[in-house]
N, C-alpha and C positions, 0 to 999 in steps of 0.2 A: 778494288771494287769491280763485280764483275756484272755487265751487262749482256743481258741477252734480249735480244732486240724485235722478236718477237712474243715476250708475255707484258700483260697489263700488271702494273703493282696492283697493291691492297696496302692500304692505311695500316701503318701499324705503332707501336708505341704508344704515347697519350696515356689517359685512363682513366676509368671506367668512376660515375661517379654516381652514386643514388642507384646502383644496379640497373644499370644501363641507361637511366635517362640520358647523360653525357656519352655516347659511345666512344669507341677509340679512336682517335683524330691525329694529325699532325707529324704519320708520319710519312714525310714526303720526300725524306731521302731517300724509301726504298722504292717509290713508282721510279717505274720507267721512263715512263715520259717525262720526269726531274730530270733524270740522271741524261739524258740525250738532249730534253731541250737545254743542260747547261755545261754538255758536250758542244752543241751549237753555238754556244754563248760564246766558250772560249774561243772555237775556230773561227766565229765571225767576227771578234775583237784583233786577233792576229792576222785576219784576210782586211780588216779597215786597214787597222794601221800601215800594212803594207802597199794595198794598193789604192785604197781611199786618202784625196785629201784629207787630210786631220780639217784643216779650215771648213769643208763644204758640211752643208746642213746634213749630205747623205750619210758621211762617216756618223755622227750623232744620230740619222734615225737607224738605221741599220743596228747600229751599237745596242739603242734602247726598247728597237724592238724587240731584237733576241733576250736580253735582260727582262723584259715586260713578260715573255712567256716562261723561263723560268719562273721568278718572282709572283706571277699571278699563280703559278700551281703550287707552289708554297702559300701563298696565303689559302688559295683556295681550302687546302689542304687541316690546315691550322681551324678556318671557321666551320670545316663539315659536324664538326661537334655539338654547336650552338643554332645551326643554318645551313640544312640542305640546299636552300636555294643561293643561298650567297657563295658557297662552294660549286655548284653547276653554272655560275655568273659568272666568275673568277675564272673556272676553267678555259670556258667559252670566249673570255677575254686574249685566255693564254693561248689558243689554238688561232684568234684572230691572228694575234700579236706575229707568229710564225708564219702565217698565208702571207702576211705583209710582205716578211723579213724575204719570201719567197721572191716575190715578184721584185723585189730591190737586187735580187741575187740575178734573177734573169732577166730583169731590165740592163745590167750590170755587162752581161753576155751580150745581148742584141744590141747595146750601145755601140759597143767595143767589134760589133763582127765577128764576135767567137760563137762555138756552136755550142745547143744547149744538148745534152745528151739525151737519147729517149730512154724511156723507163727502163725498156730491156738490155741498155747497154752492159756488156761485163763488167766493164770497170767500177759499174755503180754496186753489182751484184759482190765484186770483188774487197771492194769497201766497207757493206754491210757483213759478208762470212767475217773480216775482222777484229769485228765487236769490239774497235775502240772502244777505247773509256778516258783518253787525255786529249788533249790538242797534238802533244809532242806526237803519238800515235798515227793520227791523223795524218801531220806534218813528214812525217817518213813514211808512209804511205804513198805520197801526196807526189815523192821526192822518188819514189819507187818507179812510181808513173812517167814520171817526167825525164828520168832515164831510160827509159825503154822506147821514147820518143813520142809517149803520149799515145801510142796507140789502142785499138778495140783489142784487149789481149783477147787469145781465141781459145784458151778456158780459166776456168776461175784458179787454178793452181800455181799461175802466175809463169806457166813456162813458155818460152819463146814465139815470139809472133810470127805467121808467116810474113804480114809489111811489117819491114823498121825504118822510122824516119828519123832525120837528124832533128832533136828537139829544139824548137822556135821563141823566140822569144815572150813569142803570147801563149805559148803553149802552158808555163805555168799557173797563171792566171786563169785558163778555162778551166785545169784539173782542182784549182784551186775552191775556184767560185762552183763547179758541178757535184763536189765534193760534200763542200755546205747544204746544197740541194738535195741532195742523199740524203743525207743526215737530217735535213729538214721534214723530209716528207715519212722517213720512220716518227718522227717526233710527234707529224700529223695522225700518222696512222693509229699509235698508241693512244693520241686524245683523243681521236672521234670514237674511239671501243671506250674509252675512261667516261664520255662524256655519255653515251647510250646505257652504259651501269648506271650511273651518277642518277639520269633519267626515270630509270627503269625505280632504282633503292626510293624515291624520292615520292612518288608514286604510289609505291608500297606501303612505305612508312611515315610521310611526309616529314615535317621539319620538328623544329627543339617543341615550338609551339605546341602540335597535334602532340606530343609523346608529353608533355609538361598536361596537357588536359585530359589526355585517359589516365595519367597519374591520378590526378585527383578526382577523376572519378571514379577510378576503382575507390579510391579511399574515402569515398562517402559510403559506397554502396557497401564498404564493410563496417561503417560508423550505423 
């Protein structure tokens, strides 16, 4: 599977029923913002178990928030057929679901003393030209970094830094958790464009309802 991290999907598969009153829905493997927010999913499942208590409530909401944001663009996805607005609700859910998953990743940082990277850092930019699409990916990425001693690499081609330091014990854990953060914030970025479509199509054509009743009123006006 190959993701490219910045285009929006388009629904596809489903099908088409009564000549388009059902439009074509459900398929949500190919957005993008599926395929990253459950990119997210995995690496925040292998970032709990490692360095979250399993016991503490945070490993479970962490867990189920990244899960909640998959899982709502899936469903979203599945109801745009029957329910414009139950799909732009759904969405908006899934995009809460990750702003959450955010702030638990950089509470996570500021807890712990570690630093949260800014936007412009390379390693973040480095991360994204990767275009994972597994955990495992990620995880040797992740492992890439933290061999080189975690530093600002000083271009994205990944060749030698002018500082190298010897890497620290908390060193994995930032590249770990700023990592997620990346990946979070493409996931954001792809929903807020999915969610101003969603918006816009909604608008235009409104829901199953408004297309169920100029159905039948063309079909009187030709009765």
């Amino acid at each position: 599977m190959s993701v490219r991290y910045g285009q929006s999907g388009h629904h596809g598969g489903g099908r088409i029923a009564q000549e388009g009153l059902i439009p074509k829905h459900g398929g949500y493997r190919k957005l993008k913002s599926f395929q990253i927010a459950q990119l997210v999913y995995d690496v925040t499942v292998r970032f709990c178990d490692r360095f979250i208590d399993r016991r503490s409530r945070t490993h479970d909401q962490m867990v189920q928030a990244a899960r909640s944001g998959t899982q709502n663009i899936a469903e979203g996805s599945k109801a745009s057929g029957t329910s414009k607005k139950t799909e732009l609700k759904l969405t908006n859910v899934a995009r809460a679901s990750l702003e959450e998953l955010r702030l638990d990743y950089e509470d996570f940082l500021r807890q712990r003393g570690l630093p949260l990277w800014e936007r412009n850092d390379p390693r973040r930019a480095d991360l994204i030209d990767r275009r994972c699409t597994t955990a495992d990916e990620v995880a040797l990425w992740a492992r890439e970094i933290y061999e080189r001693g975690g530093q600002h690499g000083q271009n994205r081609k990944r060749g030698p830094s002018i500082e190298s330091t010897t890497p620290t014990r908390s060193a994995y854990p930032e590249i770990a958790a700023n990592a997620a953060l990346a990946l979070i914030a493409v996931a954001c970025s792809l929903l807020d464009r999915q969610l101003a479509a969603q918006s816009k199509a909604f608008e235009r054509e409104g829901g199953f309802t408004e297309r169920l009743y100029q159905r039948r009123l063309r079909a009187r006006r030709k009765r």
